[in-house]
Rosetta silent file (secondary structure, phi, psi, omega in degrees, C-alpha in Angstrom):
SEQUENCE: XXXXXXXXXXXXXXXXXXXXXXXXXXXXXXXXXXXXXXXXXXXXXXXXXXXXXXXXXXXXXXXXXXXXXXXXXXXXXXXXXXXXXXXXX
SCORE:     score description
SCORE:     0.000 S_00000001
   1 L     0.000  152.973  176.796   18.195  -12.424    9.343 S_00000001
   2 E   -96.186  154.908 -170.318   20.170   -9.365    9.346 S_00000001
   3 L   -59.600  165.061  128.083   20.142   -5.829   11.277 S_00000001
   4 L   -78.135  118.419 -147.782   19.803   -2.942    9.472 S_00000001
   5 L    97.230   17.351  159.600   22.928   -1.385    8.534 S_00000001
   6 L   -77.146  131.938  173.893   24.208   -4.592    7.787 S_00000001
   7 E   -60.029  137.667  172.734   25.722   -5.684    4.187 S_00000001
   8 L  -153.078  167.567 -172.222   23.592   -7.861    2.455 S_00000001
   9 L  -106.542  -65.966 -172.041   22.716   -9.194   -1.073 S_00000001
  10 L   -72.288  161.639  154.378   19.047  -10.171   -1.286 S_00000001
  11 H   -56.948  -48.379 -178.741   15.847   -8.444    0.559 S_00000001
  12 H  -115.080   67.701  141.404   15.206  -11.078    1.840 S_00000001
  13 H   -95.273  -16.024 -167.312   18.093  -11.434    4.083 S_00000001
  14 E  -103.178  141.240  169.302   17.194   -8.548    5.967 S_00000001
  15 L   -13.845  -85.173 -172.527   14.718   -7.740    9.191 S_00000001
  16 L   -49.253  -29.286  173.648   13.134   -4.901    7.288 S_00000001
  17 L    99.746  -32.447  153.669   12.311   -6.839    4.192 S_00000001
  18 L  -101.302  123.443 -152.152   15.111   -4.165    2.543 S_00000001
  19 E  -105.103  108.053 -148.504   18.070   -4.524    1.227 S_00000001
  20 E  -130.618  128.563  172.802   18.566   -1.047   -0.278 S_00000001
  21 L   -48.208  176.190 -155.507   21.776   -0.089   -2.888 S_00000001
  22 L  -137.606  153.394  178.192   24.156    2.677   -1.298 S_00000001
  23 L   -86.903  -50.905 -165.913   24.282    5.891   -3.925 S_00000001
  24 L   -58.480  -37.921  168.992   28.080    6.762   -3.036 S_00000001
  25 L  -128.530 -174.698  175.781   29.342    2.963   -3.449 S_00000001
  26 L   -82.156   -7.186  171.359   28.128   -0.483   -5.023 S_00000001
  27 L   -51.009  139.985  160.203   27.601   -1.972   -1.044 S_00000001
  28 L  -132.168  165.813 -160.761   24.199   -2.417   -0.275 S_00000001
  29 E  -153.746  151.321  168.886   22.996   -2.832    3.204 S_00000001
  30 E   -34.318  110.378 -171.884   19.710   -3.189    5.444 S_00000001
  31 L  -141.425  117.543  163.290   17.427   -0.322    5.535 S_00000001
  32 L    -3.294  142.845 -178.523   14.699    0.489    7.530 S_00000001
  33 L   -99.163  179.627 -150.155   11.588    0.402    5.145 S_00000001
  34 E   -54.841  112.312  173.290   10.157    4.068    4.014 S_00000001
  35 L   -98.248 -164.797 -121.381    8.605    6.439    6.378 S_00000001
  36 L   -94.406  112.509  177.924    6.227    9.244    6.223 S_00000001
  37 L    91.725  -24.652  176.352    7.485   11.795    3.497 S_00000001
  38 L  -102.146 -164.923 -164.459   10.163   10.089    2.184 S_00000001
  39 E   -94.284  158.715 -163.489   11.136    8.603   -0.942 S_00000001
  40 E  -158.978  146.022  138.666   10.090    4.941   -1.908 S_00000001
  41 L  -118.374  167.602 -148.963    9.799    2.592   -4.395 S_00000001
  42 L  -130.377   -9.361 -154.676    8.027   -0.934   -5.052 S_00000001
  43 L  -106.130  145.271 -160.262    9.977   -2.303   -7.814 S_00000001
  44 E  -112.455  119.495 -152.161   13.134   -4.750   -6.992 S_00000001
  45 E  -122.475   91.056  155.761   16.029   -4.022   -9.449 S_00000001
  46 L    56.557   31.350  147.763   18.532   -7.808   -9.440 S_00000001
  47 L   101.917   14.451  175.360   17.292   -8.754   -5.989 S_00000001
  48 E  -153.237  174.866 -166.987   17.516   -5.201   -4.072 S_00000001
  49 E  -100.457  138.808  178.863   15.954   -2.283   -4.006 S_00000001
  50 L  -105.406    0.507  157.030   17.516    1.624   -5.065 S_00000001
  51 L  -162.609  128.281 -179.165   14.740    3.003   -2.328 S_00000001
  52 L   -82.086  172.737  176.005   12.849    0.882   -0.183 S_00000001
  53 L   -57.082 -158.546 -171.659    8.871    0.692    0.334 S_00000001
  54 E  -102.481  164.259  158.121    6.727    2.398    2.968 S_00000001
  55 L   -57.672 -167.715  175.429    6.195    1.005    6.544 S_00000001
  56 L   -99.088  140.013 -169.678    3.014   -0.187    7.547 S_00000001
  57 L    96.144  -15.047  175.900    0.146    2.077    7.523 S_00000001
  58 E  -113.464  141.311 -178.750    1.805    3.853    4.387 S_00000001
  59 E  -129.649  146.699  179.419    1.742    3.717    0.638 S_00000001
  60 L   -90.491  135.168 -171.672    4.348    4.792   -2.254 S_00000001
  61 L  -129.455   83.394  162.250    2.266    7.701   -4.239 S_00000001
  62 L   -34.434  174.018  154.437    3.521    8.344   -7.625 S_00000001
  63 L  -119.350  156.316 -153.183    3.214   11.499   -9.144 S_00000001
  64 L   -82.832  133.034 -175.294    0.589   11.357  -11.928 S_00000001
  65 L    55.921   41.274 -152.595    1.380   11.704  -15.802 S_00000001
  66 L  -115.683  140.032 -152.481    5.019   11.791  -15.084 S_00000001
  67 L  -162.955  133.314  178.036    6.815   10.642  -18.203 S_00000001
  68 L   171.181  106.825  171.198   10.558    9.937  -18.154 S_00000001
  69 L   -58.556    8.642  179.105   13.331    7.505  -19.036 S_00000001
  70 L   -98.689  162.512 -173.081   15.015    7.914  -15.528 S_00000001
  71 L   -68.376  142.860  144.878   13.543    5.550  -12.291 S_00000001
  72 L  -119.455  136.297 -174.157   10.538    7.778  -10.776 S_00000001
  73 L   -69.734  156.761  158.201   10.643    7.750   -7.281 S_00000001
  74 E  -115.770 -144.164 -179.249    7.164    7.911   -5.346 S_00000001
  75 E  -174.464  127.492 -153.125    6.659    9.270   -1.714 S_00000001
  76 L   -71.432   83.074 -127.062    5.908    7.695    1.190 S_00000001
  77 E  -123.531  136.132  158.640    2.129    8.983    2.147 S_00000001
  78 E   -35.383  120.541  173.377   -0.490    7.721    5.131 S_00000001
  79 L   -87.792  126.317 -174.736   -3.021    5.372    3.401 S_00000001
  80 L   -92.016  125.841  165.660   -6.615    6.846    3.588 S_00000001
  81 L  -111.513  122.844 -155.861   -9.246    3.809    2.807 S_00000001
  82 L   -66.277  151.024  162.887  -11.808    6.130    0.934 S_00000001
  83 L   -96.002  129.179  164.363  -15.597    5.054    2.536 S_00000001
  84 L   -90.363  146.178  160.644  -18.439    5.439    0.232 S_00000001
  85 L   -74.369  132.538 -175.873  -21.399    7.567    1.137 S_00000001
  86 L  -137.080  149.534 -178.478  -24.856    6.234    1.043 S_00000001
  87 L   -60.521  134.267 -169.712  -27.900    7.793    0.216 S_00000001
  88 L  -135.032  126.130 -169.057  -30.821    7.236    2.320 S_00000001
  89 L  -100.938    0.000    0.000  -34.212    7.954    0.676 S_00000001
């Protein structure tokens, strides 16, 4: 498997699990997946990614009613696992 910052075609040649398009040229290369705050996406566009997912411990967070023919990006947010409360009579 390959380093990140390595060229590569698929995802899954790479470490990271991402194989993420370059903006400036058509190369795409090995990229660390998403961390805390930054931008992410889940959906795999011809066998790579145009922003990879979150790390572990992290979730891609949409924003909500967002309507748009352009890609929306999410952001890369600490996953909370919600607990229920229970009632004690």
């Amino acid at each position: 498997l390959q380093e990140n910052g390595e060229i590569c075609t698929t995802n899954q040649k790479c470490k990271s699990g991402c194989c993420r398009k370059g903006e400036e040229n058509c190369e795409s290369h090995c990229t660390r997946k998403g961390s805390e705050g930054s931008k992410c996406h889940t959906e795999i566009f011809f066998g790579l990614y145009n922003e990879c997912p979150c790390g572990s411990n992290l979730t891609c967070v949409f924003p909500k009613n967002q309507k748009s023919f352009k890609l929306i990006y999410g952001s890369c947010e600490k996953y909370v696992k919600k607990t229920h409360m229970r009632t004690w009579f």
